[in-house]
C-alpha positions in Angstrom: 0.0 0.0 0.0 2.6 2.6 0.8 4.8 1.2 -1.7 1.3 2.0 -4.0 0.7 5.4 -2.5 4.6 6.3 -3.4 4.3 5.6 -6.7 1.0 7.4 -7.4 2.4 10.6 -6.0 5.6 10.2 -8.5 3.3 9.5 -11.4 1.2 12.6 -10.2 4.2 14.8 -9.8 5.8 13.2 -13.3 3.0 14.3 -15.2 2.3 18.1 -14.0 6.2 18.4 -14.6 6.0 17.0 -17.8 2.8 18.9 -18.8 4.4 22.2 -17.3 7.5 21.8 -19.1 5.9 21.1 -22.3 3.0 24.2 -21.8 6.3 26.3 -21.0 8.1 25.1 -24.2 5.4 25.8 -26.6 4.4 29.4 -25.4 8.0 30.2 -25.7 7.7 29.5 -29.2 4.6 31.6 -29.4 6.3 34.5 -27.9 8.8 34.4 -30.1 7.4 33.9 -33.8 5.1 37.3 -32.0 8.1 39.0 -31.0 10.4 38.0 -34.2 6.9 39.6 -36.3 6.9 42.6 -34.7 10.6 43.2 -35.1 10.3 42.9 -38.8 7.5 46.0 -38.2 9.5 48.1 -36.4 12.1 48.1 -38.5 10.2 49.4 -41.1 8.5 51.7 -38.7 12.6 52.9 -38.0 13.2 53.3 -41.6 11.7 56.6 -41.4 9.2 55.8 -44.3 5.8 55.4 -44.5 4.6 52.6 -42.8 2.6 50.0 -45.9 -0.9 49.3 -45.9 -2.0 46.9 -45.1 1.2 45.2 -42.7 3.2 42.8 -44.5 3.0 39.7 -42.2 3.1 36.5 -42.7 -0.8 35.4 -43.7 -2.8 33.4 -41.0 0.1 33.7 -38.2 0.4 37.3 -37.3 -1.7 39.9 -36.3 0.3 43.2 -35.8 -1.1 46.6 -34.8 1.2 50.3 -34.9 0.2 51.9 -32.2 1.3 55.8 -32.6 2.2 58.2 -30.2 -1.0 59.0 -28.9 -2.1 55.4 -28.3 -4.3 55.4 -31.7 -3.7 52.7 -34.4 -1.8 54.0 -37.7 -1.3 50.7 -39.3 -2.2 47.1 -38.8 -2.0 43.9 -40.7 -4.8 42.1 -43.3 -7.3 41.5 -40.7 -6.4 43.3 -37.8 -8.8 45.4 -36.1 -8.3 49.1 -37.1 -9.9 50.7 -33.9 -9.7 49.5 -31.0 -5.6 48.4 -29.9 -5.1 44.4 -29.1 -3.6 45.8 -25.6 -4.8 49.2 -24.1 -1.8 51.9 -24.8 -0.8 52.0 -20.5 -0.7 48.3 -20.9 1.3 48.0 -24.2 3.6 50.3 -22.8 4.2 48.6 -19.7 4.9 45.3 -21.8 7.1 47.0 -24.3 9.1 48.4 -20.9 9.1 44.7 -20.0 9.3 43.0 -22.8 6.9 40.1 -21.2 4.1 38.7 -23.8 0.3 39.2 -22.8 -2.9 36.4 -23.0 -5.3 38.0 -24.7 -8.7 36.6 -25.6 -9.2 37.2 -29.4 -13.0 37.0 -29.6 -13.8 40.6 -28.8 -11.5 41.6 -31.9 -13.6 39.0 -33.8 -10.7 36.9 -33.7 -11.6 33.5 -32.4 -9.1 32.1 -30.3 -6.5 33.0 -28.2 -3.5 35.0 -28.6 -0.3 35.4 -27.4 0.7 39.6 -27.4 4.0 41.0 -27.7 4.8 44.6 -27.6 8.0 46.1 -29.4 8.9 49.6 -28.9 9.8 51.2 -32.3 10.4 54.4 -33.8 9.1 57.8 -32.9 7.6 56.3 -29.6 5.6 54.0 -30.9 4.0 50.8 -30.2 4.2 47.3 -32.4 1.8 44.9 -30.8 2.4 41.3 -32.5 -0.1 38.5 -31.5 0.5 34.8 -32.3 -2.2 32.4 -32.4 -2.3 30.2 -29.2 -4.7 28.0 -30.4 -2.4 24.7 -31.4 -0.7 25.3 -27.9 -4.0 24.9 -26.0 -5.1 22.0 -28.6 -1.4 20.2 -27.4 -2.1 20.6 -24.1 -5.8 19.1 -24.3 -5.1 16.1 -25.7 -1.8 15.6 -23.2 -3.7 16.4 -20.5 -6.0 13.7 -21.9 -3.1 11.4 -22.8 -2.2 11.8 -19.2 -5.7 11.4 -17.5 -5.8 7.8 -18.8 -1.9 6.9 -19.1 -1.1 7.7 -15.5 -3.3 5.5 -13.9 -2.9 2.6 -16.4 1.0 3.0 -15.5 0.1 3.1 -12.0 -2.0 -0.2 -12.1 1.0 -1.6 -14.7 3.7 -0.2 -12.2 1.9 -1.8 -9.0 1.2 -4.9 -10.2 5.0 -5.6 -10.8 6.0 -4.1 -8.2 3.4 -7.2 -6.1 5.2 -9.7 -8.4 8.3 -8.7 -7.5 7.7 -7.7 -3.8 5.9 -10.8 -3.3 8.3 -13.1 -4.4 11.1 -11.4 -2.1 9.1 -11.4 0.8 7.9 -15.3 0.2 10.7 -16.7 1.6 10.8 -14.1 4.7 7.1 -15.1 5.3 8.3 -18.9 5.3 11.4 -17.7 7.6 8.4 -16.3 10.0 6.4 -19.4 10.2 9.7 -21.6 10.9 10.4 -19.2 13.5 6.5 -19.4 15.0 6.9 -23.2 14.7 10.2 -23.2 16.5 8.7 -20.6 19.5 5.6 -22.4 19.6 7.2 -26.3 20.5 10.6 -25.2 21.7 12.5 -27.3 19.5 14.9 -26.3 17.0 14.4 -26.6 13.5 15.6 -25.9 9.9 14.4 -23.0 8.6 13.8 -23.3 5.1 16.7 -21.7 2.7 15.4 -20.2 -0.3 16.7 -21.8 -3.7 17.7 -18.0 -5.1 21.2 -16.8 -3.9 20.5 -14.1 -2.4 20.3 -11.6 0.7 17.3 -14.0 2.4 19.2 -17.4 1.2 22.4 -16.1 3.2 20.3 -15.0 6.3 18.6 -18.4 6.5 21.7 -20.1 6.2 23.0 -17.7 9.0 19.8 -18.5 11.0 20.2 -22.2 11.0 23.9 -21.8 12.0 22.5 -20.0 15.2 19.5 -22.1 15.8 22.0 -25.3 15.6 23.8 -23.6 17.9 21.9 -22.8 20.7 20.2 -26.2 20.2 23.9 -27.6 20.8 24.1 -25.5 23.8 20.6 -26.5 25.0 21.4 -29.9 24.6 25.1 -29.4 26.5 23.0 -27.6 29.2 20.4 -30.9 29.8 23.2 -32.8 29.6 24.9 -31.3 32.2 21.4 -30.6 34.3 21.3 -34.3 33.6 25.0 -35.5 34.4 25.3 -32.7 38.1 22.1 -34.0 39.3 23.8 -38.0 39.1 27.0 -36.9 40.3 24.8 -35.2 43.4 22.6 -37.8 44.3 25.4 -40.3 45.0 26.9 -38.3 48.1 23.2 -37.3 49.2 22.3 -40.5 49.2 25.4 -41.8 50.6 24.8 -39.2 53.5 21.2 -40.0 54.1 21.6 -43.6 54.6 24.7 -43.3 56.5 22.9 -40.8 59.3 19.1 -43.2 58.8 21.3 -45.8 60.0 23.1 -44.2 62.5 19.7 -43.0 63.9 17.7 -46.1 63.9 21.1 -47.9 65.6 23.0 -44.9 67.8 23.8 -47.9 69.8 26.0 -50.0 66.9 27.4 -46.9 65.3 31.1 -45.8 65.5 30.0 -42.4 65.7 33.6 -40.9 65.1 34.0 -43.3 61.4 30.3 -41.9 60.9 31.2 -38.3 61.4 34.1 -38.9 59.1 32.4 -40.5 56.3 29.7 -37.9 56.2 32.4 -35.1 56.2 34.2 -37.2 53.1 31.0 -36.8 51.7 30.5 -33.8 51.9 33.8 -32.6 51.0 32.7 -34.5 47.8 30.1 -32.3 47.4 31.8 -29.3 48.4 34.3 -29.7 45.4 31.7 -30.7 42.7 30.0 -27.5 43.5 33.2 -25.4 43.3 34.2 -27.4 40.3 30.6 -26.4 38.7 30.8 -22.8 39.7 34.5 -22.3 37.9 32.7 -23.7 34.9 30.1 -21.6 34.9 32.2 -18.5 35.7 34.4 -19.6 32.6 31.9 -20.0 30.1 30.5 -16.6 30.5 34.0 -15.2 30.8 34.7 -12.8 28.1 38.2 -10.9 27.5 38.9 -7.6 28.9 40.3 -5.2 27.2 42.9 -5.1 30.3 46.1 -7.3 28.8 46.2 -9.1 32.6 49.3 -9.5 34.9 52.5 -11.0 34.2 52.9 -14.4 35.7 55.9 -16.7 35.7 54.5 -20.4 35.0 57.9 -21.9 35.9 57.5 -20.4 39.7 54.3 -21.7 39.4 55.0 -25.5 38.6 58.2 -25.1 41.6 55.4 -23.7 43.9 53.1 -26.5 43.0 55.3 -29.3 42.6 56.3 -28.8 46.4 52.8 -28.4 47.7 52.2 -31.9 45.9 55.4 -33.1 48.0 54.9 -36.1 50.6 52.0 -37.0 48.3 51.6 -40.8 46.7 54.1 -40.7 44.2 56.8 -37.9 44.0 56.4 -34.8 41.6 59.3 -33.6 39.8 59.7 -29.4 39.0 61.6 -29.1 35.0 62.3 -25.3 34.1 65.4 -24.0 32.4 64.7 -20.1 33.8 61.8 -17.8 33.9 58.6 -18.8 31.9 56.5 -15.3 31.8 52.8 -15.3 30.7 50.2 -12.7 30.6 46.7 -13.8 32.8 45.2 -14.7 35.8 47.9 -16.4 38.5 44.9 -17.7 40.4 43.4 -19.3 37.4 46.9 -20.2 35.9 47.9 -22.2 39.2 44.0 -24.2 39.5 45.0 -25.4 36.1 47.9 -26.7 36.7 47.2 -27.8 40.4 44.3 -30.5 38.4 46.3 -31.5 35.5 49.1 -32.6 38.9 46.7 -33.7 41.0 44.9 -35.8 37.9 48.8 -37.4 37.0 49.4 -38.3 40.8 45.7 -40.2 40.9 46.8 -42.8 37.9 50.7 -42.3 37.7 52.8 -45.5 39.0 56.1 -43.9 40.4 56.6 -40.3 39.4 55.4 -37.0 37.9 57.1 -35.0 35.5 56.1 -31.1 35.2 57.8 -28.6 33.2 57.4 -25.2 31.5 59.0 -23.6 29.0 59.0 -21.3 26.0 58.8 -23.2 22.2 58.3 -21.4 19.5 57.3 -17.8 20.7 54.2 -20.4 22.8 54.9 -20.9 27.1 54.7 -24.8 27.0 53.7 -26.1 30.1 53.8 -30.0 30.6 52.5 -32.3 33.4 53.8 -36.1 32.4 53.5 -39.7 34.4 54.5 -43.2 33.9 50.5 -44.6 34.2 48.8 -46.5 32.2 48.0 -44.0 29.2 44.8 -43.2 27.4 43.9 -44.4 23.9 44.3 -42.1 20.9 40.5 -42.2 20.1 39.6 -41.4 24.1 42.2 -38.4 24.4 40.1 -35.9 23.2 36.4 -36.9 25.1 38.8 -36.9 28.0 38.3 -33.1 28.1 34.2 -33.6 27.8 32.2 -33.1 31.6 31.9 -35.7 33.8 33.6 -38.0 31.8 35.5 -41.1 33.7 37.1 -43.5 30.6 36.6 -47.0 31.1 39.8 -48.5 31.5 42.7 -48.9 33.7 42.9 -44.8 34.4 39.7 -45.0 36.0 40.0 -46.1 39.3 37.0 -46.5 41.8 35.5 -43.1 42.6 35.9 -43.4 46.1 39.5 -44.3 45.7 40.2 -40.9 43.4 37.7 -38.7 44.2 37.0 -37.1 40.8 33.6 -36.1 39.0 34.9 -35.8 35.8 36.0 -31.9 35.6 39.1 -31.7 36.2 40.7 -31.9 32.4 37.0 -29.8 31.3 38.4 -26.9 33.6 41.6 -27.3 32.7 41.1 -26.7 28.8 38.2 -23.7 29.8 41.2 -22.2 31.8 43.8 -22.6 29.3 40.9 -21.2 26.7 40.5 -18.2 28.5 44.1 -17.2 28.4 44.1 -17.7 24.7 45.8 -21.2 24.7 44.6 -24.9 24.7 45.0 -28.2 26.1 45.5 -31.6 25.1 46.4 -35.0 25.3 49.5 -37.1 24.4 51.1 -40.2 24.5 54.1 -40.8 26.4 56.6 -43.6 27.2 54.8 -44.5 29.3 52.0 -43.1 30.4 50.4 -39.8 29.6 51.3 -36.2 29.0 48.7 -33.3 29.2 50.0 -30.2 28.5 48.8 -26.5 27.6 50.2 -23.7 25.6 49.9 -20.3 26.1 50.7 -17.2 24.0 53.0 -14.8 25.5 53.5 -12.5 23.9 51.8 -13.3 20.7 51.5 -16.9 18.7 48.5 -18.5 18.0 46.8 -21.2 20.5 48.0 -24.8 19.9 
């Protein structure tokens, strides 16, 4: 409609500028055959001779009157009315002062039609009033005005129609885009939108649209999955701790109440970590960089710090650093990082663990090694997935190593965050995780 309304007011405004320009065009031309006539009269008049009677004019085109001195006619063309002037003498003057043509209406001059009046001052103060016939202008401008009374609306209905077509067949595929998204709103599941076959604008924004709804359907489906995986992890210590104090209520007199209050505590030191581990999580994924660079932090005073806090501890941990290993981040974050991927080694390693930092590469290498059992190639990299424990000899009884699964997963969203990565390789024997992070510029590995 207002696409409709547009167009009917350029049409509109198309055609009075068209018909003006024309109108304009034409009565120039008038004026000037009038005012090239009475030229030709005054220079006779100038000559200084007597004027010729009749006028010589050109027949049928021209009416030309001399007005003299006193405003009375002394010559005038075949035709040309011999009494009374075309325009009255104040008024001829004024337009031979101003050289502007006059409208006049011929019929009281028994001329009839209209006329187009130019006044030329000549010799001896007078007057040479030159009329042109206007009637071919007005007869043009009928039948455009006709032309235009019927044209403009047809080309409005022609010009509205396309622009329907071609409207409608841009906003088809946005319509369908709608109704996907109503469908999608309406049962909460994600779902293709459909991509329209033309390459254009709409094709690339429902591509773009089923890249986003894929992936906050991933993240919906990460979400449940972790709704799904914190609520088991939870209801083994809550259940541990309820039947522990059911029994030790219905039997106060059998219970060791000291190994009681123990095991509850170990339980709920259980839960104590899985809800710190779950908050660090959640405080990582909705980390985003500030434009702050961070604080220097040396990772190799970090492993020495670490590696003798881990001292006196199952199996011994060995500190490697050839100097100073400077980073740019968080020490806090920097040191929980490496305290899991140490205290993950020490849980499965057989006699030692190896941890080392150094720079490779432009990169601050930072490598936690042990001599256990390993982990496949095609299990290394679901290693780092939540609440993942792998099936094999690394994965001891839960009571005996205490994990949930989050260690590596908070270990790779740390090292992520400082615009570095972690991963998983084989060693002889055992396992290597390390992490790399840029200082002061590389790319992460």
């Amino acid at each position: 409609m207002t696409t409709t309304a547009g167009l009917a007011v350029a049409l509109v405004a198309g055609a009075l500028l068209l018909r003006g320009t024309l109108q304009a065009s034409l009565t120039r031309e008038v004026d000037g055959t009038a005012r090239q006539g009475g030229r030709e009269v005054a220079t006779l008049a100038d000559g200084n001779r007597p004027l010729p009677d009749p006028l010589p004019v050109v027949a049928g085109t021209l009416t030309v009157q001399v007005l003299g001195s006193g405003g009375r006619i002394i010559g005038a063309s075949p035709g040309a009315d011999r009494l009374v002037p075309l325009l009255a003498p104040a008024q001829a003057a004024t337009a031979a002062r101003t050289g502007r043509a006059v409208q006049v209406d011929g019929r009281p001059f028994g001329i009839p039609y209209l006329m187009r009046v130019v006044a030329v001052p000549a010799n001896g103060r007078m007057i040479v009033l030159s009329a042109a016939a206007y009637t071919q202008v007005s007869d043009s401008m009928m039948a455009l005005s006709r032309a235009l009374l019927v044209g403009t609306p047809l080309l409005l209905l022609l010009l509205a129609g396309a622009t329907w077509l071609v409207v409608g067949s841009t906003l088809r595929p946005i319509a369908a885009l709608r109704r996907g998204a109503q469908m999608v709103t309406a049962t909460g599941k994600a779902r293709e939108l459909p991509v329209p076959e033309a390459r254009d604008e709409v094709r690339t924004l429902a591509i773009t649209l089923n890249d986003m709804l894929a992936r906050l359907d991933s993240a919906q489906r990460r979400q449940r999955s972790l709704v799904s995986d914190t609520a088991h992890e939870l209801r083994s210590p809550i259940a541990s701790i309820r039947a522990q104090l059911e029994v030790a209520l219905d039997h106060p007199e059998q219970q060791d109440w000291n190994q009681t209050g123990r095991d509850v505590l170990a339980d709920t030191l259980r839960l104590a970590r899985l809800a710190e581990d779950l908050l660090v999580l959640a405080r990582l994924d909705e980390y985003q960089p500030s434009a702050a660079p961070g604080t220097p932090v040396d990772l190799a005073a970090l492993v020495a710090e670490e590696a003798q806090r881990s001292a006196g501890g199952r199996v011994p941990v060995t500190a490697r650093t050839a100097g100073p290993c400077p980073v740019t981040g968080e020490a806090e974050g920097l040191r929980r990082m490496l305290r899991n991927l140490i205290d993950n080694a020490m849980r499965y390693a057989k006699s030692r663990v190896d941890v080392a930092a150094r720079h490779e590469a432009g990169e601050a290498v930072l490598t936690v090694s042990d001599d256990g059992p390993g982990i496949p190639s095609a299990d290394r990299e679901r290693a780092f997935d939540r609440f993942v424990r792998l099936d094999d000899a690394r994965s001891r009884a839960e009571t005996e190593t205490g994990g949930a699964g989050l260690g590596l997963a908070i270990v790779r969203a740390i090292a992520r965050t400082h615009g570095g990565s972690a991963y998983l390789e084989g060693a002889t024997p055992g396992c290597a995780r390390s992490s790399a992070s840029p200082w002061p510029r590389t790319s992460p590995r």
